[in-house]
N, C-alpha and C positions, 0 to 999 in steps of 0.2 A: 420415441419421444425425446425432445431435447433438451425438456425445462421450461422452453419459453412459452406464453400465452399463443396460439395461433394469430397469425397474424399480427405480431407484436415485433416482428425482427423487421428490421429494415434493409436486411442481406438479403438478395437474390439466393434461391437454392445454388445454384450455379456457383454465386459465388464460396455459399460456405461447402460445396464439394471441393472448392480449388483448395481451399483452407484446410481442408479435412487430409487433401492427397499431400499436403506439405507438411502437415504434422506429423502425417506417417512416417514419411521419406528421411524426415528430420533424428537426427542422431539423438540419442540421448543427452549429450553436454551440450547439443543446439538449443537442443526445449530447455536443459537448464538453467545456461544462459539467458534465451526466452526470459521465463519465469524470473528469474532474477532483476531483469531489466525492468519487467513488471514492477515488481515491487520496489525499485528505485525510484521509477517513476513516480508510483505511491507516495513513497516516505518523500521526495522533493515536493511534489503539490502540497502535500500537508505541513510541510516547511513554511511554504510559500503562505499559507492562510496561518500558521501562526506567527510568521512574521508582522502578514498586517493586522491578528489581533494584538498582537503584545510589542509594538513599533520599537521600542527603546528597551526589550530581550534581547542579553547576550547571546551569540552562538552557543553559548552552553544550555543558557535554559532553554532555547528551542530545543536541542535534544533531547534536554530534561523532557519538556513536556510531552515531546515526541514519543519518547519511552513511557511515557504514563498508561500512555493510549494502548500500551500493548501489553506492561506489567503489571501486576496488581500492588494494591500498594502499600504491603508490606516487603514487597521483593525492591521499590521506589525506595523506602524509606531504608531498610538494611546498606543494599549496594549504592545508592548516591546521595544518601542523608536528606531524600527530599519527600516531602507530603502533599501529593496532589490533591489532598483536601483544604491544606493548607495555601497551596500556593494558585492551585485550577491547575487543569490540564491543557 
């Protein structure tokens, strides 16, 4: 079982055994890397959507908010003096 609904993938089995034989193959700092690009990716799209909810945000409080999203916000308000209740996320 994979997780997903039957019939909910839109991959050919074919294709996710190609998938499956290169993740194997794949070194460990490959998938790290991997992974990491992942989440770069991530943190840029959601960049991207808080740019254009908050158009006239410095590049600082996009990170700010950026960080909201993933610290709670006492660890917000200690480490960057900021309150995501205060200011939104």
């Amino acid at each position: 079982m994979d997780g997903t609904a039957k019939g909910a993938s839109d991959t050919s089995p074919e294709a996710d055994e190609v998938m499956f034989q290169l993740w194997r193959r794949a070194t460990p700092s490959q998938k790290l890397r991997k992974i990491f690009g992942i989440g770069k990716m991530i943190n840029d799209l959601v960049r991207g959507e808080l740019r254009g909810r908050y158009p006239s945000a410095t590049p600082r409080e996009i990170e700010l908010r950026l960080a909201s999203r993933n610290l709670d916000r006492e660890t917000m308000m200690r480490a960057f003096n900021w309150d995501p209740a205060l200011h939104g996320m």
